[in-house]
C-alpha positions as CSV (number, residue, x, y, z in Angstrom):
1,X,108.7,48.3,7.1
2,X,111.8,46.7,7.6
3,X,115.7,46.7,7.1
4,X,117.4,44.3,5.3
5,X,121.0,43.4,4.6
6,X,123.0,41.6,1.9
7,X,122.5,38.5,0.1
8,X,120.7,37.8,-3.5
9,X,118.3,36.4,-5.1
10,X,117.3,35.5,-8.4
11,X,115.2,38.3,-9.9
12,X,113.1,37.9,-13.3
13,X,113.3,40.3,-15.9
14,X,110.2,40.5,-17.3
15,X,110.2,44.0,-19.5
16,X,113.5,44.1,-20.9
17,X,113.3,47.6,-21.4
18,X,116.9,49.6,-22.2
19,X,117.5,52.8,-20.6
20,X,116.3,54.9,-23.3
21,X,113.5,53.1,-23.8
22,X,112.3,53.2,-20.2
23,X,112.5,57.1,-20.8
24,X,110.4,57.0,-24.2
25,X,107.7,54.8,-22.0
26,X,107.9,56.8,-18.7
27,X,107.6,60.2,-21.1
28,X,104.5,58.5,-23.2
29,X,102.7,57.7,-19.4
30,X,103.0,61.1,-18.1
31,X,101.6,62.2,-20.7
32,X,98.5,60.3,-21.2
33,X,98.2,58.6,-16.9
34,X,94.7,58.0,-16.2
35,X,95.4,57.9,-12.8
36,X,96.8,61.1,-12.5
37,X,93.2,62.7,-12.7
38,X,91.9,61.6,-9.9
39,X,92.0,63.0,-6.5
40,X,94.9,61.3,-4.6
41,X,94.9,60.6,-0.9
42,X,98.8,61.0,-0.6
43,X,101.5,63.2,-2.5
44,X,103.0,61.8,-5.1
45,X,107.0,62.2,-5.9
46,X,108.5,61.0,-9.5
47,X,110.5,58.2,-8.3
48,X,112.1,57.0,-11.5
49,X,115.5,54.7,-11.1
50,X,117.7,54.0,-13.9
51,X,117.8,51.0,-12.7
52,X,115.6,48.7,-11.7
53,X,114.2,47.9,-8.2
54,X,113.0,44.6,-7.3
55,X,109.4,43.2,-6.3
56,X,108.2,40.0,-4.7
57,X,104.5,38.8,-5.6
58,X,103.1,36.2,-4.0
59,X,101.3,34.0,-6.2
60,X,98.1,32.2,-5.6
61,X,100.1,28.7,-4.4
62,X,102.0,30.9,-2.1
63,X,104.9,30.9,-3.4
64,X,106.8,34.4,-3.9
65,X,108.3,35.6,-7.4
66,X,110.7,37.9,-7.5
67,X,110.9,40.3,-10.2
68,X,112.7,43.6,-11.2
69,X,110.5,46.5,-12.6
70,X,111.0,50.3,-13.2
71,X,109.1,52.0,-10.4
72,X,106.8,55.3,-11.8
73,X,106.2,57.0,-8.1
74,X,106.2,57.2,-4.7
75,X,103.7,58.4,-1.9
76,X,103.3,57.6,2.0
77,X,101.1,54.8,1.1
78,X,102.2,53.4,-1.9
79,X,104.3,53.0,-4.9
80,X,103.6,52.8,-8.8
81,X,105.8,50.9,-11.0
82,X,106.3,49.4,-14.8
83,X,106.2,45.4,-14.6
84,X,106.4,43.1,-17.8
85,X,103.1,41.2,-17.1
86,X,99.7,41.0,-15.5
87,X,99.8,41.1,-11.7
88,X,96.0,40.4,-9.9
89,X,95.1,43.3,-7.6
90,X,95.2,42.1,-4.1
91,X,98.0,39.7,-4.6
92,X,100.8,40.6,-1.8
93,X,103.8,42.3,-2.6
94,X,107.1,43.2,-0.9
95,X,108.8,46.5,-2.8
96,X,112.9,46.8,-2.1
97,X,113.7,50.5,-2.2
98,X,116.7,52.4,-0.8
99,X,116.4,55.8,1.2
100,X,118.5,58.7,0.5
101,X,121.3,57.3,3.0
102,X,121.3,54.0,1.2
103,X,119.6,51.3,3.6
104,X,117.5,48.9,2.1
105,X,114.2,49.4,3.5
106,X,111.5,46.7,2.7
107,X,107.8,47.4,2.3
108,X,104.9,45.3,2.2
109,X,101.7,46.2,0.5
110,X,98.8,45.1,-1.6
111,X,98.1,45.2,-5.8
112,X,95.3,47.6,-5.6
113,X,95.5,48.1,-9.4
114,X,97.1,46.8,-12.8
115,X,96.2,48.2,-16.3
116,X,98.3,47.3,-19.4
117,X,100.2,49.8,-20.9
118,X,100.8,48.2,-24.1
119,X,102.2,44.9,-25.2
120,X,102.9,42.9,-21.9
121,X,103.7,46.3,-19.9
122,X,101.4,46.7,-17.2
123,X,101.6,50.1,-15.1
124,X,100.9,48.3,-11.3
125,X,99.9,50.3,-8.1
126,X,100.9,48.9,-4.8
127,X,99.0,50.4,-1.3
128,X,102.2,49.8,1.7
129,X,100.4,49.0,4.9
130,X,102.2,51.1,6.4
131,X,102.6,54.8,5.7
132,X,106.0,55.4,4.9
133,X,108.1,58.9,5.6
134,X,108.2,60.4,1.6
135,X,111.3,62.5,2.7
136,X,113.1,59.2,3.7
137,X,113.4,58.6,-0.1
138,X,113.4,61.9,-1.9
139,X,117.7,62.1,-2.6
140,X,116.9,58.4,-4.4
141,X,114.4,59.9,-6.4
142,X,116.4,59.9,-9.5
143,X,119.4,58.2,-8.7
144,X,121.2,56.0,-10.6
145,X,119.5,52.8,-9.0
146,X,119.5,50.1,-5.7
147,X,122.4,48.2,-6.7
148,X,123.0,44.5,-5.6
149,X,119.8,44.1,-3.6
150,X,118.1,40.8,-2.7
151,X,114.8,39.9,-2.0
152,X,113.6,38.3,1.1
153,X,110.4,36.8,0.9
């Protein structure tokens, strides 16, 4: 886990989802989340922004894309989130979050699954590989998003 500060970087938008109907979708998973019924290793916190957090993946030339996706949850050792198309499990990924006293906190982690939602929407689960402190990041939990955050990758 690391800090970072300032900058940007362009971010791909690949669900252009509105507000409301990132609500409708977030309400329809709960619902019906398959991966709610099994047993879980870690808590779990609702960790839905209004705004979008952003995601490097690092493809298979090793290049990194950078995208911005709706994030579903939060644990020690992981996060779930909304992305707009397929991402293979064990691709590397760096998550940009904020914790409740607004520093940018960076954490790498692993695909370890990705099931389509419907459409292009895939619902993507990311392992950190290192446990992070869930009370770090419970005031964020329904904030009203990260703001101008860039991703370093």
């Amino acid at each position: 886990m690391t800090k970072q500060s300032g900058g940007s970087n362009q971010l791909i938008d690949t669900l252009h989802l509105s507000d409301e109907q990132w609500r409708t979708l977030s309400e329809k998973l709960d619902q019906h989340d398959p991966y709610l019924t099994g047993q879980r290793r870690h808590q779990r916190i609702a960790y839905r922004k209004l705004a979008q957090i952003a995601v490097a993946v690092r493809q298979s030339d090793g290049e990194w894309a950078k995208y911005v996706v709706r994030s579903r949850d939060l644990s020690p050792g992981g996060i779930g989130f909304i992305h707009g198309s397929y991402v293979h499990v064990g691709c590397e990924c760096r998550v940009i979050l904020k914790d409740c006293h607004g520093q940018v906190v960076c954490l790498d982690g692993v695909v370890k699954r990705c099931g389509l939602v419907q459409g292009t929407v895939h619902d993507v689960g990311v392992q950190f590989h290192e446990e992070i402190n869930l009370t770090a990041f419970m005031g964020e939990a329904e904030g009203e998003g990260e703001g101008d955050i860039s991703v370093s990758a």
